[in-house]
C-alpha positions as CSV (number, residue, x, y, z in Angstrom):
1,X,108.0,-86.0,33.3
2,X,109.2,-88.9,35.8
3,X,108.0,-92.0,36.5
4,X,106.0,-90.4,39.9
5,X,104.4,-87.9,37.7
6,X,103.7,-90.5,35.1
7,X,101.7,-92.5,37.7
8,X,99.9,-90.1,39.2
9,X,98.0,-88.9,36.1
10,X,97.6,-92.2,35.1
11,X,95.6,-93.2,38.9
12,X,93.7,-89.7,38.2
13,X,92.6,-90.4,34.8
14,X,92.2,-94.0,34.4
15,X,90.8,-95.8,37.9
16,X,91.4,-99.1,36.4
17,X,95.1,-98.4,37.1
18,X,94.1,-97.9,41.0
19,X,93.9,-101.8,41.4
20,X,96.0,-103.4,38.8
21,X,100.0,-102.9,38.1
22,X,99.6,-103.9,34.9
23,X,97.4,-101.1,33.2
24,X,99.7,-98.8,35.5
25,X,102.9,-100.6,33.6
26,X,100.9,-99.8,30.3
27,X,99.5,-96.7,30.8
28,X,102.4,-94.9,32.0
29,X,104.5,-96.7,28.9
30,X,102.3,-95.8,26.3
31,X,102.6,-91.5,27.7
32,X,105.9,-91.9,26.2
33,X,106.5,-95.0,23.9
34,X,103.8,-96.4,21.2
35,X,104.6,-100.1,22.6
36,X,102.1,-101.6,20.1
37,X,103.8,-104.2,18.1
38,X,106.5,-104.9,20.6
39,X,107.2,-108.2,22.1
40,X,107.8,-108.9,25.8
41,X,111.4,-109.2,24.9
42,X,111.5,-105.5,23.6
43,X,110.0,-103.9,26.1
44,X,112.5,-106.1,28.6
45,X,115.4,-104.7,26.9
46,X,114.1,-101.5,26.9
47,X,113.4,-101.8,31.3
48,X,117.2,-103.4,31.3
49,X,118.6,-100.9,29.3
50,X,116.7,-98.2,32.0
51,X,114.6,-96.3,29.4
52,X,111.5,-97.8,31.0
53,X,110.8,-97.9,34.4
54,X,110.7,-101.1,36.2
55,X,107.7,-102.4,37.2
56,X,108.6,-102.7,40.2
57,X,109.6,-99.0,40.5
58,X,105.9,-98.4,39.6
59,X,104.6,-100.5,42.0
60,X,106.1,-99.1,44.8
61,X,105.2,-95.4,43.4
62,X,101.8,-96.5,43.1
63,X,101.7,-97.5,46.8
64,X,103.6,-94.6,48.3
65,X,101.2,-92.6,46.7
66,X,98.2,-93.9,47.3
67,X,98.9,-93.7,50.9
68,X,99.5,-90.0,50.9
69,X,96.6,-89.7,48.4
70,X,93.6,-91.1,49.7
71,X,91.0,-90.3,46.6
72,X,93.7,-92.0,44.3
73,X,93.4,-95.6,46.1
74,X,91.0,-98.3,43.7
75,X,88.4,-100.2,45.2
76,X,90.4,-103.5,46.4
77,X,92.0,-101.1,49.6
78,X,88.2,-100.2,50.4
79,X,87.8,-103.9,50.5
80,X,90.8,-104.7,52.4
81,X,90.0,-102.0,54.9
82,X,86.6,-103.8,55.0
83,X,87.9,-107.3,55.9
84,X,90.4,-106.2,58.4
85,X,87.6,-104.3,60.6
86,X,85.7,-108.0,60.4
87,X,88.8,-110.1,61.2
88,X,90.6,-107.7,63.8
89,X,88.4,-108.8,66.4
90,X,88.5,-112.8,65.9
91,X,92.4,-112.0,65.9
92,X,92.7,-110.0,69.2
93,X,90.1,-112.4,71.3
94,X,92.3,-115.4,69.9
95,X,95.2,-113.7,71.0
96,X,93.7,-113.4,74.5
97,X,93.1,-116.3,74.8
98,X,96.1,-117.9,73.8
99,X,98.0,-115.2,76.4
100,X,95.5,-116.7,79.5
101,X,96.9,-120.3,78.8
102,X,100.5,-119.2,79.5
């Protein structure tokens, strides 16, 4: 299984992973290696030595797709989503006012 496949059954069965890189990191670690036990330095030499994915490679999984996969965003982009509908306004009437001055 790759590291794609690894992340998307760990967004569909745990939700916590949705909002937080760090489950992800763990969940999709612990499909394939008991990490239990090993230190920070371990499980570095283990990313270096490219038997783990990065987690940045994880990351960026996680984000490509959650944008193609709508029901496998968490609840932080709902909230996100929410702010930007309340601020886009205040942004484009300061813009046009700042426009009329020049």
């Amino acid at each position: 299984m790759n590291t794609q496949n690894k992340v998307i059954k760990a967004l569909e069965d745990n939700p916590r992973t949705r909002d937080n890189d760090n489950a992800l990191f763990r969940a999709v670690i612990s499909m394939t290696h008991d990490t239990n036990g090993y230190s920070y330095e371990a499980i570095s030499k283990l990313q270096e030595e490219k038997v783990l994915p990065s987690h940045e490679s994880m990351s960026r999984c996680r984000r490509k797709i959650q944008e193609h996969n709508p029901f496998l965003r968490g609840k932080a982009h709902q909230a996100r989503q929410e702010l930007a509908e309340e601020v886009r306004p205040l942004i484009n009437t300061d813009f046009e006012q700042a426009t009329m001055i020049y």
